[in-house]
N, C-alpha and C positions, 0 to 999 in steps of 0.2 A: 458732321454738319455740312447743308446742301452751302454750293458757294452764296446763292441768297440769304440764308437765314446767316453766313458767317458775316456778309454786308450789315446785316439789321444790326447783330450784336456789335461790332466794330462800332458802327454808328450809336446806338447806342447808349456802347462802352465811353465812347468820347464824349457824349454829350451832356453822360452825368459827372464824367472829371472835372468838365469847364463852366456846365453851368448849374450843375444839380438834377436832383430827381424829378423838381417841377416845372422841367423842362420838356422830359422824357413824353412827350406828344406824339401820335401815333402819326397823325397827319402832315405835322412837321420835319418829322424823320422821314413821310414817304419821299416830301420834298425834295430832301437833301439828300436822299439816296438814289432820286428817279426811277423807284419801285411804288407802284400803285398798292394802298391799303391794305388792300383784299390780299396781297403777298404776306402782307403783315400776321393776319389772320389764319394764315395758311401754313404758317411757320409756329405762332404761338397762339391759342386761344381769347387768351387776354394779356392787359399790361405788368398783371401779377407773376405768371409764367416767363413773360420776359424780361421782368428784374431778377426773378434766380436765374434765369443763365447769364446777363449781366455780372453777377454776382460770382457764378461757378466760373466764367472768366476772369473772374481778379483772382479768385484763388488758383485757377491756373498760370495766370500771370505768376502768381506773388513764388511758385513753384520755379519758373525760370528763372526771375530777380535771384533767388538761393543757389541754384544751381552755381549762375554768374559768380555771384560773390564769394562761395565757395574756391573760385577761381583765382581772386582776387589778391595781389597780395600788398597792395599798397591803396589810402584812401586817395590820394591825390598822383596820379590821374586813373588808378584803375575804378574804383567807386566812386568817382563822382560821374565816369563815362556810363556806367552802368543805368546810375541815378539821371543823369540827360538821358540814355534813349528810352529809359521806361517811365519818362514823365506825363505821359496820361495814366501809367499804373498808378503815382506817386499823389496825383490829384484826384484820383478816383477815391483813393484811400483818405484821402482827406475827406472828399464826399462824405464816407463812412462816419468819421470821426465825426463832421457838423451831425450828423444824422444819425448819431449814437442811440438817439431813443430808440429808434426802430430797433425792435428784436432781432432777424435777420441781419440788416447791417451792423448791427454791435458783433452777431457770433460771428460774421464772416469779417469783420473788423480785426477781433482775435485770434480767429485763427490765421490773417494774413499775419498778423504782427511775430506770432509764435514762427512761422513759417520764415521769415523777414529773419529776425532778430536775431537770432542763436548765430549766425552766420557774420553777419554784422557786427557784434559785438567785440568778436574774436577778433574780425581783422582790426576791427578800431584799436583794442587792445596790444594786439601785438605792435599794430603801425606807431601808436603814441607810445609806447612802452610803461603805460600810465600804471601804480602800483596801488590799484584801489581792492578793498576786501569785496565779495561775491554782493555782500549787500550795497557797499555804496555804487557798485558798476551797476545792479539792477534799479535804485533808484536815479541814479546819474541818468542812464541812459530813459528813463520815459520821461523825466522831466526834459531832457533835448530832443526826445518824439515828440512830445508836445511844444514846444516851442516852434521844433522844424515845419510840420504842419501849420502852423497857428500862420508863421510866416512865408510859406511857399505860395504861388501864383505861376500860372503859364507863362510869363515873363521872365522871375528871375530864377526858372531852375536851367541856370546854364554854367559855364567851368569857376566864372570870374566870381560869380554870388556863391555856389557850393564852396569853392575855397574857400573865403572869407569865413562863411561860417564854420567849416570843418576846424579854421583854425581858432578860434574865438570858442568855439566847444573845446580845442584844446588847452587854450588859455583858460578857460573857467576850470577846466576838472583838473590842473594841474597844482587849483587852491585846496582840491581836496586832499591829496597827499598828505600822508604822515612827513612832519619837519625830520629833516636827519640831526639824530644825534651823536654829539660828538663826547 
C-alpha cells in the first residue's frame, strides 16, 4: 500500500467508526486528508472498491486485536488497554453490526468476531474463574457482544467505563453458576 492510498484508507477507516457508511464522501475525505479527488480515483476506481479495503483493514486489524489478547493475561488492565487503543477497531465493528444487512459487512462482521472471540473468551474465563458449561459461555458471551456494542461510543471506551462494565458482566454471569451443593 502506496503511503497515499494508506492515508485514504486510515481516513476512511475512521470515519466509518464515528460516523457510518453515509458518511464515507469522497470529497469530504479529500478535504480532511488535503489530497485532491483525482488521488482518490487513482488509488480505488470507485467507492465500492474502497469499502473492501476498509473492510480488508478491520479484518487486519481484528488479526492484531488477537495476536494482543493472546498476550493477555488479566482483563483489567491488560484487555481493556488493548480495548482503548484499538477503539476506532471496536467502533468500526460496531459500524458492522448497525449495518448488518449488508452482505459483506455481516461476512466480515463474522469473520472479525471468530477472529476476536476465541482469544477473548479464554482470558475472560480464566481471569473470572467463572464455571459455566461450553454452551452457557457461548450464549453468555454474545448476549455481552451485544450489549457491549449496543452501549459503546467514542467517549466512553476508556479504563474507568470498560472497568465498570467488565465488572457488572462479572456480576451478571456469576448468577449463572451452578449453586454449590452441600
Amino acid at each position: 500500500m502506496t503511503g497515499r492510498e494508506e492515508t485514504w484508507i486510515i481516513k476512511g477507516y475512521e470515519t466509518f467508526a464515528f460516523t457510518g457508511e453515509n458518511s464515507l464522501k469522497i470529497e469530504q475525505l479529500a478535504r480532511e486528508v488535503r489530497i485532491s479527488k483525482s488521488s482518490f480515483y487513482h488509488h480505488f476506481p470507485d467507492i465500492s472498491i474502497f469499502k473492501e479495503k476498509l473492510l480488508s483493514h478491520h479484518l487486519n486489524q481484528s488479526v492484531i486485536i488477537a495476536e494482543k489478547e493472546k498476550k493477555a493475561e488479566k482483563i483489567n488492565p491488560d484487555l481493556i488497554n488493548i480495548l482503548i487503543d484499538h477503539k476506532t477497531d471496536l467502533l468500526f465493528n460496531r459500524q458492522l453490526r448497525i449495518n448488518a444487512n449488508n452482505l459483506k459487512f455481516r461476512d466480515v462482521l463474522i469473520k472479525s468476531n471468530k477472529i476476536i472471540g476465541t482469544d477473548f473468551i479464554k482470558l475472560w474465563l480464566s481471569d473470572t474463574k467463572i464455571n459455566l458449561t461450553p454452551q452457557q459461555t457461548e450464549g453468555f458471551f454474545e448476549l455481552a457482544m451485544e450489549n457491549f456494542y449496543l452501549q459503546i461510543n467514542k467517549d466512553n471506551i476508556n479504563q474507568e467505563w470498560l472497568k465498570l462494565y467488565f465488572d457488572n458482566l462479572n456480576r451478571i454471569s456469576r448468577k449463572f453458576e451452578p449453586p454449590i451443593v452441600r
